[in-house]
C-alpha positions, 0 to 999 in steps of 0.5 A, spaced: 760 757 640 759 749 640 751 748 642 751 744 649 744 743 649 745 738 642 746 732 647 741 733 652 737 733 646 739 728 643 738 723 648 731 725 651 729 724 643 732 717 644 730 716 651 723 717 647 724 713 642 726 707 646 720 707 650 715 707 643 719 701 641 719 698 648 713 692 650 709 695 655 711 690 660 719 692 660 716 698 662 712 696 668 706 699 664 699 695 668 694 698 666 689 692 665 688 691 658 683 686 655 685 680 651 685 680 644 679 677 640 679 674 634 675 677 629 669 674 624 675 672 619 683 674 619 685 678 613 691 676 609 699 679 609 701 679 601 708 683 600 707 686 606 701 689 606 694 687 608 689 685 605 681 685 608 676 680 608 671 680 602 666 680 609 669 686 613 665 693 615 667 698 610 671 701 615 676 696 617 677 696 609 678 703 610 683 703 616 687 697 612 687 701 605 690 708 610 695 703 614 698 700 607 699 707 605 705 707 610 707 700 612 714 702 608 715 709 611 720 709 617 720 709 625 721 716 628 718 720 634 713 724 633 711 721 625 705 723 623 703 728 629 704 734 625 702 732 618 697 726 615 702 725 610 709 725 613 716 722 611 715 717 618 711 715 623 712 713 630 706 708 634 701 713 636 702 717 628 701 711 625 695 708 629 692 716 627 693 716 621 690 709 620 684 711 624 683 717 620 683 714 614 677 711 615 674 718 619 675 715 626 678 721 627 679 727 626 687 729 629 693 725 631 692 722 638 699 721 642 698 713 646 696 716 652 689 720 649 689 712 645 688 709 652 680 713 653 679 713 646 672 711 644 668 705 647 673 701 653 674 694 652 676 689 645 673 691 639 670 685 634 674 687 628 678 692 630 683 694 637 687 700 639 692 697 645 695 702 648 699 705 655 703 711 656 709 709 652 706 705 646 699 705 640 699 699 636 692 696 634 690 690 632 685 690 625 681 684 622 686 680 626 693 682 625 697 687 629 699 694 626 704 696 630 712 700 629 716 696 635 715 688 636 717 684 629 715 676 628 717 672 623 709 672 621 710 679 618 717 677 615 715 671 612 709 676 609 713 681 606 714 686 611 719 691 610 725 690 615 727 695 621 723 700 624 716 703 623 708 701 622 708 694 619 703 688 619 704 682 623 701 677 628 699 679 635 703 680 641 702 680 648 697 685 650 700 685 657 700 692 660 695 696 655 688 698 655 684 695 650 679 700 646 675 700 640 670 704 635 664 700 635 667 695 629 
């Protein structure tokens, strides 16, 4: 007997994923997040990976050195919130996983939880934006992110199609702005 349920499935997975890589603003999402800041000094985007500035705080080099271990896994929703070491990541997974490995957190967060994370506002060196649909953060001024590609980031080096990848800002239209006091 043919599984019925299969489809339905599979369009709320889609469904899902789609509002991840949506901007916030497609979604209607006004949650008056703050402009973004630049910070002290801008880290460099060589082959795709981010390198930190020799000034920056151990803990953004740490966030930086984690988001570089993913930044050629690939989009899937769900990524990266049942295991740290996963085969994908989706927004909130890969903004996790990030965090994480400078000791910001302890366990993945989903973007909702993101939105009244820490400390409200814009951080110096590092941002979490985030709305009920979508995570990306923005670290010694580039934006860590799995759904809005620039050519900034192409012509670095980033990896093409889906998933946690470096690149320049975006529009933080519709996101709440938070950080960890860095």
């Amino acid at each position: 007997m043919p599984n019925r349920g299969y489809p339905t499935i599979l369009l709320a997975a889609f469904v899902a994923a789609l509002a991840c890589l949506l901007p916030a603003t497609v979604l209607g999402a006004q949650t008056g997040g703050a402009q973004y800041k630049p910070p002290p000094h801008k880290a460099r985007l060589v082959h795709g990976k981010a390198i930190a500035p020799s000034d920056a705080p151990e803990k953004v080099k740490q966030i930086i050195a984690a988001a570089n271990k993913i930044v050629t896994k690939p989009y899937r929703y769900g990524g990266g919130h049942g295991s740290w070491n996963d085969s994908a990541y989706d927004c909130s997974g890969s903004v996790s996983f990030a965090l994480h490995g400078a000791h910001l957190i302890s366990r993945p967060m989903d973007s909702t939880e993101f939105m009244s994370w820490a400390r409200s506002g814009a951080g110096k060196w590092v941002t979490v934006y985030a709305n009920s649909g979508h995570a990306f953060m923005m670290v010694a001024g580039l934006r860590f992110d799995t759904g809005y590609r620039d050519s900034y980031g192409a012509q670095h080096g980033a990896k093409p199609g889906s998933g946690p990848r470096w690149g320049a800002k975006r529009s933080t239209d519709g996101f709440v702005a938070r950080h960890p006091g860095i």
